[in-house]
PDBQT receptor file of N, H, CA, C and O in Angstrom, charges set to zero:
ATOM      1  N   UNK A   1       0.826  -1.192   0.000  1.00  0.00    +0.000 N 
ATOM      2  CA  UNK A   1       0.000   0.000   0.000  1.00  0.00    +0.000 C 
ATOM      3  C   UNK A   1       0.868   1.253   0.000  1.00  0.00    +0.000 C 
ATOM      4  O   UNK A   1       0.736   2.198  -0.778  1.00  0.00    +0.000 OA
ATOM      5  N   UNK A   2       1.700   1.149   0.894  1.00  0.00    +0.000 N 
ATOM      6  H   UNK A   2       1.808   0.382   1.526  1.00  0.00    +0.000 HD
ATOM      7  CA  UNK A   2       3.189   2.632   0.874  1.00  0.00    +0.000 C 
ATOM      8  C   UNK A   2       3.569   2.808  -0.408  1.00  0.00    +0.000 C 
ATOM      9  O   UNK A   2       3.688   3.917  -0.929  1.00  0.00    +0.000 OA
ATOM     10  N   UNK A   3       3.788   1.667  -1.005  1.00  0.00    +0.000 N 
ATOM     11  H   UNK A   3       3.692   0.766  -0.582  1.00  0.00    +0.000 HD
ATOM     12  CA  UNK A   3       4.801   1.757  -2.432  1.00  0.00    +0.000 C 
ATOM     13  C   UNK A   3       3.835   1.763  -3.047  1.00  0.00    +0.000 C 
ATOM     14  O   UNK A   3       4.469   1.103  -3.871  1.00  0.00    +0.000 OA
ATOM     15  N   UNK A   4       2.493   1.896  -3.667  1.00  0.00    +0.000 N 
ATOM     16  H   UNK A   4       1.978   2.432  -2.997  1.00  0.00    +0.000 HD
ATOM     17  CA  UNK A   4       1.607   2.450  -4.113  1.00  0.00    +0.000 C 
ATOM     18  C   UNK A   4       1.276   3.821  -4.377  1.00  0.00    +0.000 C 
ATOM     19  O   UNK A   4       1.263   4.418  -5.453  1.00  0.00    +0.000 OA
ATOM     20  N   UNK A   5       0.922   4.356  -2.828  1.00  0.00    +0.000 N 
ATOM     21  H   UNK A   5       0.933   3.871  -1.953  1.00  0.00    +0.000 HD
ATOM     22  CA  UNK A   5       0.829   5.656  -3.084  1.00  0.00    +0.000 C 
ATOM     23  C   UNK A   5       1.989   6.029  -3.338  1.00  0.00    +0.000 C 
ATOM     24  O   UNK A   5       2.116   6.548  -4.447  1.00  0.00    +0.000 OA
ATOM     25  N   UNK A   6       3.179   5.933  -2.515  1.00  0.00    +0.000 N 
ATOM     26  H   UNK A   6       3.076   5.511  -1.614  1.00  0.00    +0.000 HD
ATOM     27  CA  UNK A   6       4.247   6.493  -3.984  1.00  0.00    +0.000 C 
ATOM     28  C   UNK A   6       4.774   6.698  -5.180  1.00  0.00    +0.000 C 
ATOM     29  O   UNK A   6       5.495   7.633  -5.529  1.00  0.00    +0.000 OA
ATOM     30  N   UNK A   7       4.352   5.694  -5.867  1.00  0.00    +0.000 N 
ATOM     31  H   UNK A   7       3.767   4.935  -5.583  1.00  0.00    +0.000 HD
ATOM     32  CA  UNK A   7       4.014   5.292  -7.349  1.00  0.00    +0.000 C 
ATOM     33  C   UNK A   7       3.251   6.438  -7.839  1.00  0.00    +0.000 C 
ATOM     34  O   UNK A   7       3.580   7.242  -8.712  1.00  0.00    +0.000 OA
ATOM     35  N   UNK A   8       2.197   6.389  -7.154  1.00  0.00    +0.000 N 
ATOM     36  H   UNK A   8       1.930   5.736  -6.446  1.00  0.00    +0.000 HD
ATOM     37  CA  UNK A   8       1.177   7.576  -7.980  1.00  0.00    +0.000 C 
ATOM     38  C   UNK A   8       1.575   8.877  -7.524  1.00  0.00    +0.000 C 
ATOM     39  O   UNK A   8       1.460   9.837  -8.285  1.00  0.00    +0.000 OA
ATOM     40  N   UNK A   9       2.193   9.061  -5.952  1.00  0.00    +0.000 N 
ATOM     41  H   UNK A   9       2.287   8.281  -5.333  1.00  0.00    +0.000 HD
ATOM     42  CA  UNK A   9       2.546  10.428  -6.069  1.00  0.00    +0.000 C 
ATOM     43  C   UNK A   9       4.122  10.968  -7.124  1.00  0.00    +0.000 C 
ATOM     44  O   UNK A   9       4.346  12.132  -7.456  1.00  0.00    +0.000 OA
ATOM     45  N   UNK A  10       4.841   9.986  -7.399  1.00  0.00    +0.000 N 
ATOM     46  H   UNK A  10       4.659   9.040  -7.129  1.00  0.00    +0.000 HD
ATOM     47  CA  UNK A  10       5.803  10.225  -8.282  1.00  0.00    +0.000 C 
ATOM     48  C   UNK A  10       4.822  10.621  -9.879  1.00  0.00    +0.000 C 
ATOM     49  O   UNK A  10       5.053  11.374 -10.825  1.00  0.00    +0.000 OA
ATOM     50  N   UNK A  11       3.672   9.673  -9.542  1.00  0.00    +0.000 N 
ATOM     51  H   UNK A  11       3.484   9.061  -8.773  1.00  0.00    +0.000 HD
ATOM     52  CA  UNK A  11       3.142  10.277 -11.295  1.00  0.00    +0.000 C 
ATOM     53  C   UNK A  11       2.801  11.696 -11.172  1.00  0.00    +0.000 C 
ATOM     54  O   UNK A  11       2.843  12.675 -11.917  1.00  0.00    +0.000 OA
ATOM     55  N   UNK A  12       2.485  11.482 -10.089  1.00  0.00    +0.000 N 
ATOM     56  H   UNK A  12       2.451  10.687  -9.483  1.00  0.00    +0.000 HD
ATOM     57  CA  UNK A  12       1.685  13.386 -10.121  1.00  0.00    +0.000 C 
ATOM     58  C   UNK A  12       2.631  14.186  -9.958  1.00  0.00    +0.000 C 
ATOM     59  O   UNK A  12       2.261  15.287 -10.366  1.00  0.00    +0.000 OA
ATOM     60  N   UNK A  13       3.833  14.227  -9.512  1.00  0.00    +0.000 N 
ATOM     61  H   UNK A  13       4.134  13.332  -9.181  1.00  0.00    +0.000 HD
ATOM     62  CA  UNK A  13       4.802  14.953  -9.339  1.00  0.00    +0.000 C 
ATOM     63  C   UNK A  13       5.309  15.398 -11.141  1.00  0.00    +0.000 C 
ATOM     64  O   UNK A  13       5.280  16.508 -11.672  1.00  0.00    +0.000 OA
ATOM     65  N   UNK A  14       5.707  14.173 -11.679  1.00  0.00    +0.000 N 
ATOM     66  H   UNK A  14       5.731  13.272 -11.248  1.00  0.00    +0.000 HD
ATOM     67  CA  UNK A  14       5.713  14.003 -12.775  1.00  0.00    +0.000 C 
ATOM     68  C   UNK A  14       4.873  15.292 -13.835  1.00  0.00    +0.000 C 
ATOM     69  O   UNK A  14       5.475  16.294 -14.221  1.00  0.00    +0.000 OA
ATOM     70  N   UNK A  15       3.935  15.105 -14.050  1.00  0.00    +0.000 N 
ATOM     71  H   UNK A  15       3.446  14.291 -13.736  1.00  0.00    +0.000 HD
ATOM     72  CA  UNK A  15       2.696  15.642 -14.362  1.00  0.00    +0.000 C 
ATOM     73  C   UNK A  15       2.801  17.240 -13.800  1.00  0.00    +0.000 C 
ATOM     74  O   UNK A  15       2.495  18.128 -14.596  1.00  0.00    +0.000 OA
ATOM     75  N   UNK A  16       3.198  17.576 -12.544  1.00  0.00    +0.000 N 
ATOM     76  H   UNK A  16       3.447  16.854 -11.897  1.00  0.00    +0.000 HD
ATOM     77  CA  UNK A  16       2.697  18.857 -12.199  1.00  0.00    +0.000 C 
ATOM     78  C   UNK A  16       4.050  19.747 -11.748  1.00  0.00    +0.000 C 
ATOM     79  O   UNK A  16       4.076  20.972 -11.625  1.00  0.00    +0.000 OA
ATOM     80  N   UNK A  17       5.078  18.891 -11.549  1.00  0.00    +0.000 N 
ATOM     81  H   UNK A  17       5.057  17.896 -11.649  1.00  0.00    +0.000 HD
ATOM     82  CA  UNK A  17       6.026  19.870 -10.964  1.00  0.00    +0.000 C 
ATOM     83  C   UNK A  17       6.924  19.807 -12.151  1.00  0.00    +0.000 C 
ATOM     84  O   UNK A  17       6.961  18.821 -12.887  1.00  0.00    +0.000 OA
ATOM     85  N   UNK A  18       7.840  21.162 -12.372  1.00  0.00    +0.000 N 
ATOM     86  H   UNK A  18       7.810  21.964 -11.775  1.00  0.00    +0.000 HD
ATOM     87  CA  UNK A  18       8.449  21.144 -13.557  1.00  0.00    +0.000 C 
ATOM     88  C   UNK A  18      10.003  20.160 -14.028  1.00  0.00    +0.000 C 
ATOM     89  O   UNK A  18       9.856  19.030 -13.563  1.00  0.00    +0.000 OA
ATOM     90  N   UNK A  19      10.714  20.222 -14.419  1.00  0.00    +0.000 N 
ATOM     91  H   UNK A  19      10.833  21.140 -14.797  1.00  0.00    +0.000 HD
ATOM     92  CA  UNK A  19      11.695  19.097 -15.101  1.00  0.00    +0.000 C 
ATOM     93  C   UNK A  19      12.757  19.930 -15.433  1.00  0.00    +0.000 C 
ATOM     94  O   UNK A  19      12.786  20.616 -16.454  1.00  0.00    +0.000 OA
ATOM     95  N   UNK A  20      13.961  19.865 -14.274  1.00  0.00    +0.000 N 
ATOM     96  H   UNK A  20      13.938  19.307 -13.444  1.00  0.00    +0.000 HD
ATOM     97  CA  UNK A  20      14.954  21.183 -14.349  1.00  0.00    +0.000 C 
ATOM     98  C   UNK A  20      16.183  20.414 -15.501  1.00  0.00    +0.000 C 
ATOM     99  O   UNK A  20      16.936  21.124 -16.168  1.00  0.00    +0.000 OA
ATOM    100  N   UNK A  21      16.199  19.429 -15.549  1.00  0.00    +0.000 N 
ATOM    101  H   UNK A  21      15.588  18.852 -15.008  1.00  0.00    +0.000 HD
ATOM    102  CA  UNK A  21      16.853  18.453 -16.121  1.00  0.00    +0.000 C 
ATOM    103  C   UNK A  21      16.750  18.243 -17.759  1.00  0.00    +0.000 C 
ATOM    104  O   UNK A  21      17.529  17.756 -18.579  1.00  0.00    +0.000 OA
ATOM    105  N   UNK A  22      15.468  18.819 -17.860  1.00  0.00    +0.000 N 
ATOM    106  H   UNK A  22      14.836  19.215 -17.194  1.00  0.00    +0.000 HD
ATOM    107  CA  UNK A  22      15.003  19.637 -19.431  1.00  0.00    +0.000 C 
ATOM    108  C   UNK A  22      15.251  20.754 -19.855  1.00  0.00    +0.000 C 
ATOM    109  O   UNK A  22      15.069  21.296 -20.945  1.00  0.00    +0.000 OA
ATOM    110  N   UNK A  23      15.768  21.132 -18.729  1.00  0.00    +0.000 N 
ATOM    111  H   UNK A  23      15.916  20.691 -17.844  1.00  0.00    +0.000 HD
ATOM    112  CA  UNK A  23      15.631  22.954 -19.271  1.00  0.00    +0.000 C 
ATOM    113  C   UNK A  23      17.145  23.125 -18.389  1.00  0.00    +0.000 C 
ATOM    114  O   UNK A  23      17.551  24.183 -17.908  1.00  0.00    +0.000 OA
ATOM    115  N   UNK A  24      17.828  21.817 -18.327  1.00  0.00    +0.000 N 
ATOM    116  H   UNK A  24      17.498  20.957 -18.718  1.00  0.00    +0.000 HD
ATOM    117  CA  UNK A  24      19.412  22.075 -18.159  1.00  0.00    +0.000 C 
ATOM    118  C   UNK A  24      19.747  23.454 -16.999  1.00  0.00    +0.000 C 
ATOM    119  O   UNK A  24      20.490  24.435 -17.020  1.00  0.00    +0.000 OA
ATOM    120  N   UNK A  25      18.790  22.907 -16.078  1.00  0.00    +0.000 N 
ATOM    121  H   UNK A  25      18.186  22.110 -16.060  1.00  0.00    +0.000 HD
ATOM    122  CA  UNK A  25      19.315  23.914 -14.902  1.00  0.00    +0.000 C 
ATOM    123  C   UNK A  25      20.356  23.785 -14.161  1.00  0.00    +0.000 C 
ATOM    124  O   UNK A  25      20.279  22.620 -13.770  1.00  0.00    +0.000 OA
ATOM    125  N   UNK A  26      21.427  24.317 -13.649  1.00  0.00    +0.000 N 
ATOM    126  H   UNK A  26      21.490  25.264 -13.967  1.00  0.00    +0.000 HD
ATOM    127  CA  UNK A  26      22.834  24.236 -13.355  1.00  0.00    +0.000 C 
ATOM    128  C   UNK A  26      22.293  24.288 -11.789  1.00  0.00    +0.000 C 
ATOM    129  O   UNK A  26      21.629  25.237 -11.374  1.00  0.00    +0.000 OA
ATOM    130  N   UNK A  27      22.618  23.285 -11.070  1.00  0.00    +0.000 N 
ATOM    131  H   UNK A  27      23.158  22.514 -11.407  1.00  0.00    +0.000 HD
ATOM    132  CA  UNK A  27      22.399  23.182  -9.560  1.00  0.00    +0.000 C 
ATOM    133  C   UNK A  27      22.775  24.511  -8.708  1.00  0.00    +0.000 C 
ATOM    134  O   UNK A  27      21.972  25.171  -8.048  1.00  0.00    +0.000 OA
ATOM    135  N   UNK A  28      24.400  24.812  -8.888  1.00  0.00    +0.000 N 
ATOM    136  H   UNK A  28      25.052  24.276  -9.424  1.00  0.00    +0.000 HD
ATOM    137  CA  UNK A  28      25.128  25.816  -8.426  1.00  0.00    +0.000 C 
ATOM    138  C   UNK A  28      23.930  27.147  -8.501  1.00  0.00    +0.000 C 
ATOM    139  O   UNK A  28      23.510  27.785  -7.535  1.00  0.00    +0.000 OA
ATOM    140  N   UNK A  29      23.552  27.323  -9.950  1.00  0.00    +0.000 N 
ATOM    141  H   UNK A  29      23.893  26.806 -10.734  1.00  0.00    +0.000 HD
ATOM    142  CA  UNK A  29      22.551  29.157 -10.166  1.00  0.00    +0.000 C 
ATOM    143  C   UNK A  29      21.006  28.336  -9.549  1.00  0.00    +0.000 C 
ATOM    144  O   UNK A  29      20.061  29.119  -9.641  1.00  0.00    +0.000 OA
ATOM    145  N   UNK A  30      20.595  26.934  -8.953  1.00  0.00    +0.000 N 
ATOM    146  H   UNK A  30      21.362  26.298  -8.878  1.00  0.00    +0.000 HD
ATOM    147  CA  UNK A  30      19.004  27.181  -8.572  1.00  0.00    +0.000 C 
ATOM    148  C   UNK A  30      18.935  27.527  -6.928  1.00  0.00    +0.000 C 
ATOM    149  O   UNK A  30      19.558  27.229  -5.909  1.00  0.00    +0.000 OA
ATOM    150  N   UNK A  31      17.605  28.471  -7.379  1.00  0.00    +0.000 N 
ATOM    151  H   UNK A  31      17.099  28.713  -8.207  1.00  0.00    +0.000 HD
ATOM    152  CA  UNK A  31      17.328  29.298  -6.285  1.00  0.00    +0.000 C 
ATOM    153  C   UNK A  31      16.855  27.868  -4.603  1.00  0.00    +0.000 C 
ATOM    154  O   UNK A  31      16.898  26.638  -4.617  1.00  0.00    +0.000 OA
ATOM    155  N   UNK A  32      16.585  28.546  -3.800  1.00  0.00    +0.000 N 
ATOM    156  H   UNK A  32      16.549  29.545  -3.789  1.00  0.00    +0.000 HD
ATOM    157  CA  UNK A  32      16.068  27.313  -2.761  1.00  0.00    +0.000 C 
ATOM    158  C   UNK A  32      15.048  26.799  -3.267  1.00  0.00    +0.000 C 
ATOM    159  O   UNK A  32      15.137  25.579  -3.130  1.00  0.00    +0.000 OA
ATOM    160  N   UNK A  33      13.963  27.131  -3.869  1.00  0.00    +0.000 N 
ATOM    161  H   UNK A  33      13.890  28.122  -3.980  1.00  0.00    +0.000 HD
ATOM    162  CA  UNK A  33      12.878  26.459  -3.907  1.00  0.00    +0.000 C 
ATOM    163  C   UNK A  33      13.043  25.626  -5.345  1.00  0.00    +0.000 C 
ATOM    164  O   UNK A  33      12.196  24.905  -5.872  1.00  0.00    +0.000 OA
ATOM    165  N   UNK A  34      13.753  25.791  -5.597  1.00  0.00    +0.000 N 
ATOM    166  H   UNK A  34      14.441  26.377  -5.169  1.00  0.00    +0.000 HD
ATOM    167  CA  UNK A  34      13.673  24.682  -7.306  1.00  0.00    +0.000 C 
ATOM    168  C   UNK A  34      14.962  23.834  -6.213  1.00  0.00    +0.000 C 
ATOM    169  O   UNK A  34      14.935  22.640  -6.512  1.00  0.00    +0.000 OA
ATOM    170  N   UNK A  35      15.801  24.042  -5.328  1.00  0.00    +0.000 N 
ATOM    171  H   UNK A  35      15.823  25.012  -5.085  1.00  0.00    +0.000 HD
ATOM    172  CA  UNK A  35      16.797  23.010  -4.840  1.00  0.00    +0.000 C 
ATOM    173  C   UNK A  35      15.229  22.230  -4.180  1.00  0.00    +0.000 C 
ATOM    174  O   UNK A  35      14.936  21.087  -4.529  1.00  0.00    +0.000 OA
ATOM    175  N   UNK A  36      14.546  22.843  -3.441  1.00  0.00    +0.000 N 
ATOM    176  H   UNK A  36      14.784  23.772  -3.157  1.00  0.00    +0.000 HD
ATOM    177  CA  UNK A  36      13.502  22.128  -2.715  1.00  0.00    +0.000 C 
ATOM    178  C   UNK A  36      12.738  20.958  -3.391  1.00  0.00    +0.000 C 
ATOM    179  O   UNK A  36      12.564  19.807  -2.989  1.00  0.00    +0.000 OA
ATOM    180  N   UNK A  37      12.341  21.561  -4.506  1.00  0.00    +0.000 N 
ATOM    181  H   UNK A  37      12.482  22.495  -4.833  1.00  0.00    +0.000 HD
ATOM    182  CA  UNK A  37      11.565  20.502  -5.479  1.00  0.00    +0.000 C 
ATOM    183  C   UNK A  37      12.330  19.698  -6.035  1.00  0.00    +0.000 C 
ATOM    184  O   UNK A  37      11.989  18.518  -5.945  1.00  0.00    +0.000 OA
ATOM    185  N   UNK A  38      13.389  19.954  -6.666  1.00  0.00    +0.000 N 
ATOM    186  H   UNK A  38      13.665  20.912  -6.739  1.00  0.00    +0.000 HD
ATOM    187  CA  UNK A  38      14.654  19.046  -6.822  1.00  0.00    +0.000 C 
ATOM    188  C   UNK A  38      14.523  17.408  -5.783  1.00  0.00    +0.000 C 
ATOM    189  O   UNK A  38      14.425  16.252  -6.193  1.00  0.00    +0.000 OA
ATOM    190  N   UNK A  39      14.575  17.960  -4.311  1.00  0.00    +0.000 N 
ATOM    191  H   UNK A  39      14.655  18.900  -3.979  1.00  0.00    +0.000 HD
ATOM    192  CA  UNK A  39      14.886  17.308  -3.503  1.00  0.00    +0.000 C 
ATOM    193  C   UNK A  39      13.385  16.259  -3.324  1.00  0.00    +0.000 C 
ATOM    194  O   UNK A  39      13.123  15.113  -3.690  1.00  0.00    +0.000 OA
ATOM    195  N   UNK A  40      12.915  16.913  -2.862  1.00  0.00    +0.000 N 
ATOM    196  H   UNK A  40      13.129  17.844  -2.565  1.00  0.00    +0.000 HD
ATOM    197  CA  UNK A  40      11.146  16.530  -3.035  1.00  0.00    +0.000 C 
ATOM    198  C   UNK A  40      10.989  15.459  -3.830  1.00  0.00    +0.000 C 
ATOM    199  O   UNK A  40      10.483  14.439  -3.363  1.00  0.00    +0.000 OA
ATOM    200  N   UNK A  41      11.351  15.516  -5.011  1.00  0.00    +0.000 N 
ATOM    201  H   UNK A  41      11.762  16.344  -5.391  1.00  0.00    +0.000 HD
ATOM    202  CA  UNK A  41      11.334  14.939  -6.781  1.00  0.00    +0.000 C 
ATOM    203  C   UNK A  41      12.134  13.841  -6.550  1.00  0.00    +0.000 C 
ATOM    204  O   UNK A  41      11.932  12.904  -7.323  1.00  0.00    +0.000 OA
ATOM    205  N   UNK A  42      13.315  13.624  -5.385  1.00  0.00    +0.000 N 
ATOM    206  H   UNK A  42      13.479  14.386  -4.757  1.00  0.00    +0.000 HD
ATOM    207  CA  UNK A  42      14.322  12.538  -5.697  1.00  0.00    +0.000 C 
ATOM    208  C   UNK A  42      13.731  11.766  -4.374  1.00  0.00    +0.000 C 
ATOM    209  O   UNK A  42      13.859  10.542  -4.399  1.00  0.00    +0.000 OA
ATOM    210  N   UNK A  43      13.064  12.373  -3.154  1.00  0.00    +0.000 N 
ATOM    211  H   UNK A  43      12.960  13.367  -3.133  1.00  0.00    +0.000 HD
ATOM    212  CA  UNK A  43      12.700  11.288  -2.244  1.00  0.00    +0.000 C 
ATOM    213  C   UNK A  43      11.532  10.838  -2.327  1.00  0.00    +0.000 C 
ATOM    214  O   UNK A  43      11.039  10.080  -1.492  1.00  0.00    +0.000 OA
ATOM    215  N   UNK A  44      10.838  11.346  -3.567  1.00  0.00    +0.000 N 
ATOM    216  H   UNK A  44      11.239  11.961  -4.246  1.00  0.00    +0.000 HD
ATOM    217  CA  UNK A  44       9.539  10.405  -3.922  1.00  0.00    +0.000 C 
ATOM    218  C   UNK A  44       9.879   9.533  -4.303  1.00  0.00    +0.000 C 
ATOM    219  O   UNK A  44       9.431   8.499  -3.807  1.00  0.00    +0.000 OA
ATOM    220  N   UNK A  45      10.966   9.438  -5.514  1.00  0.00    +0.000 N 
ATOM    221  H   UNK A  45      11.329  10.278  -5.916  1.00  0.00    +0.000 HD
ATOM    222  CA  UNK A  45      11.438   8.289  -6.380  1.00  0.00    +0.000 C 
ATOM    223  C   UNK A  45      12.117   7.833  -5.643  1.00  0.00    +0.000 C 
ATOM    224  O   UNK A  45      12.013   6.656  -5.989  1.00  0.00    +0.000 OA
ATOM    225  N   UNK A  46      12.784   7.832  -4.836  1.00  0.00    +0.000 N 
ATOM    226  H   UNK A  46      12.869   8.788  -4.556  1.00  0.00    +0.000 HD
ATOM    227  CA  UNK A  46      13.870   7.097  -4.148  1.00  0.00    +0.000 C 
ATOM    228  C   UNK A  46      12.752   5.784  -3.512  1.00  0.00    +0.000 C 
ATOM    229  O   UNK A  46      13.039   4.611  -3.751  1.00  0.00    +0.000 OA
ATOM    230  N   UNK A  47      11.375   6.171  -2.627  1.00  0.00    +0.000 N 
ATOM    231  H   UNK A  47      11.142   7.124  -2.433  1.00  0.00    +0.000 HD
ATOM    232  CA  UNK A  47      10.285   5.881  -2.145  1.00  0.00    +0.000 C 
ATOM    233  C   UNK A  47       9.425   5.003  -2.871  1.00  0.00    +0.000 C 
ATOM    234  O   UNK A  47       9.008   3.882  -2.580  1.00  0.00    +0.000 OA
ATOM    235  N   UNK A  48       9.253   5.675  -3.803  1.00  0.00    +0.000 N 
ATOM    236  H   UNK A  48       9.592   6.586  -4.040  1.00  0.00    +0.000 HD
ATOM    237  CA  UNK A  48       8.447   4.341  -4.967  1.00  0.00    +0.000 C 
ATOM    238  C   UNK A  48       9.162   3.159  -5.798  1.00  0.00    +0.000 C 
ATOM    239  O   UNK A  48       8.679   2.190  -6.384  1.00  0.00    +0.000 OA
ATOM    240  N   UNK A  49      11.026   3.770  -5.568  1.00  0.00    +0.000 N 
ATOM    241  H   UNK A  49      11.419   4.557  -5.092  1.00  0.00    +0.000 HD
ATOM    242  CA  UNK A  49      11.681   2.296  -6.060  1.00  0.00    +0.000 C 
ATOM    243  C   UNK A  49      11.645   0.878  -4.831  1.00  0.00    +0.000 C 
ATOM    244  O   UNK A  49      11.548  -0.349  -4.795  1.00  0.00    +0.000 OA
ATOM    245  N   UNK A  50      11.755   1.727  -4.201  1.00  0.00    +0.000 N 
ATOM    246  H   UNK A  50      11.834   2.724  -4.231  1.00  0.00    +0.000 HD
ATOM    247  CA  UNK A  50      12.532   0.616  -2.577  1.00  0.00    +0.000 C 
ATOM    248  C   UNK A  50      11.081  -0.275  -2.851  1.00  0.00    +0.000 C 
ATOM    249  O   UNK A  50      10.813  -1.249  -2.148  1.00  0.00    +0.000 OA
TER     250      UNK A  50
């Protein structure tokens, strides 16, 4: 059931939060809140692999 809803919250993340990795954002120039979502973005997935 855990690794479920993570599954789907990685889809929705997917879907709604943007993709810095497309638009070749340089870690060093992002502001806190794109580091935030960044971070956000990697412990969902980290969550829905395990």
């Amino acid at each position: 059931m855990k690794k479920r809803f993570f599954k789907t919250l990685a889809r929705l993340n997917k879907k709604l939060l943007p993709s810095y990795s497309k638009k070749r954002l340089d870690l060093a120039k992002a502001s806190t809140f794109q580091k935030a979502i960044i971070g956000w973005k990697l412990w969902v997935t980290k969550r829905a692999l395990d």
